[in-house]
MIDRENLUM-145692 format. One line per field, with one value per residue (C-alpha): x, y, z; residue in one letter; residue number from 0. Coordinates in Angstrom, 1 decimal, decimal comma. Each point is the difference from the previous one (the first is absolute). Layout:
BEGIN
x = [X|...] $
y = [Y|...] $
z = [Z|...] $
rest = [A|...] $
nr = [NUM|...] $
***
This chain:
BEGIN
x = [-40,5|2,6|3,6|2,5|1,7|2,6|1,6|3,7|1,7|3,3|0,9|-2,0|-0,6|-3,1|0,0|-2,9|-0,1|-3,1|-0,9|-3,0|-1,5|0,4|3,6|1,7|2,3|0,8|3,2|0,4|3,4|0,5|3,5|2,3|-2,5|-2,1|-3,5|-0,7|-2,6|0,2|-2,1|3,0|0,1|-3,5|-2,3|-1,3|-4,3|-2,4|-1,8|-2,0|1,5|-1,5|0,9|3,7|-0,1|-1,0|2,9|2,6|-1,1|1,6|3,3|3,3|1,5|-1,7|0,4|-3,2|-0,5|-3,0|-2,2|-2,8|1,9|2,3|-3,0|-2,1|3,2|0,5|-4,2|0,6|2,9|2,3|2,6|0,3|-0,4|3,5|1,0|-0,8|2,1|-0,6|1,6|-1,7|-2,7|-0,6|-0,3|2,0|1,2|2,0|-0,9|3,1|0,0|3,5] $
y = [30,6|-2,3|-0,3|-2,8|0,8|-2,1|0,7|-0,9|-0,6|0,1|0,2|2,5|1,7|-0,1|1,0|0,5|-0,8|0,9|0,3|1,0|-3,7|0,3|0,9|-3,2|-1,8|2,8|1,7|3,7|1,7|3,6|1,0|-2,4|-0,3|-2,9|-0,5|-3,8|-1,1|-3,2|-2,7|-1,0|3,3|1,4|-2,7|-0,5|0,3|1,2|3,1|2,6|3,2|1,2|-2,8|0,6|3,8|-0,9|-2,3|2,5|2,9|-2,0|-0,9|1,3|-1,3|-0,6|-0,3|0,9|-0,5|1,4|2,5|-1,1|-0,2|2,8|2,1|-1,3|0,1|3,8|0,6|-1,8|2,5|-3,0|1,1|3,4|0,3|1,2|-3,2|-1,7|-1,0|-1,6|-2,3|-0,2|1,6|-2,4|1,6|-1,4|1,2|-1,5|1,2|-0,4|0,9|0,5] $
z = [-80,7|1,3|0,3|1,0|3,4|1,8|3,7|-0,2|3,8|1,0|3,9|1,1|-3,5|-2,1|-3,4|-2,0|-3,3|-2,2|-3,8|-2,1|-1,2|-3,7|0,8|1,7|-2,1|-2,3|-1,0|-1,3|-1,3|-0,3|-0,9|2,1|2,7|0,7|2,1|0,7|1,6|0,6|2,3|2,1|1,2|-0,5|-0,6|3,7|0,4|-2,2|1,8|-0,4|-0,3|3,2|2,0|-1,7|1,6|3,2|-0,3|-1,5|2,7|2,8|-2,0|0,7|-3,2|-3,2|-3,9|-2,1|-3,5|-2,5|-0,6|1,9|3,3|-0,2|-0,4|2,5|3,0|-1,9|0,9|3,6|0,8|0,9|-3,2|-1,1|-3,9|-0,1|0,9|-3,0|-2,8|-3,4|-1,9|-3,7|1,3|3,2|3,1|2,9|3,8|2,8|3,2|3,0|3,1|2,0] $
rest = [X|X|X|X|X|X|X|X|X|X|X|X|X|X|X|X|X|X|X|X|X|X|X|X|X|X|X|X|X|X|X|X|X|X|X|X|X|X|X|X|X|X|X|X|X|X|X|X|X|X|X|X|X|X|X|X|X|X|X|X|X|X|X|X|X|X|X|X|X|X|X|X|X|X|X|X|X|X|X|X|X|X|X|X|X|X|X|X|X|X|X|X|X|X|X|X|X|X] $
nr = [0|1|2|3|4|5|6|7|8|9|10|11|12|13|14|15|16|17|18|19|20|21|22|23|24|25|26|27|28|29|30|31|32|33|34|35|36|37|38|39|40|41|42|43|44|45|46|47|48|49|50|51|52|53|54|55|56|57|58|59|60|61|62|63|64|65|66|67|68|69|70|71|72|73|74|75|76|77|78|79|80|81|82|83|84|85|86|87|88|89|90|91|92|93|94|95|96|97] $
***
């Protein structure tokens, strides 16, 4: 199982930005909201979704996108399921810390 994952830095910020592979350069509506998931933002390397945890577990800030990865950072204990939202059934989560 893989999924994209891209490190966005700004001064002394990292942000994480990481999507299930079959996802990138999709769109889904629901309502008047809107999920893209585009490669400027999330099209970084193509990893395993292990390597992608490992990653995630030391983020402060990150934006995940998919079933697959969702599930697996919900299973790792680094986002707790009621973190999760969905838009047209896709799972996403932000994760910031202050």
């Amino acid at each position: 199982m893989k999924v994209y994952l891209k490190i966005h830095r700004r001064s002394d910020m990292e942000t994480i930005a990481c999507c299930d592979e079959e996802l990138l350069n999709k769109i889904f509506t629901e309502g008047n909201l809107r999920l893209e998931i585009g490669s400027a933002f999330f099209g970084g390397d193509l990893l395993a979704i292990d390597k992608a945890i490992e990653i995630l577990r030391g983020a402060s800030y990150f934006n995940i996108v998919g079933e697959n990865i969702t599930n697996m950072a919900i299973a790792q204990k680094i986002l707790p399921k009621e973190g999760v939202r969905k838009i047209n059934k896709i799972p996403m989560a932000m994760k910031m810390m202050f």
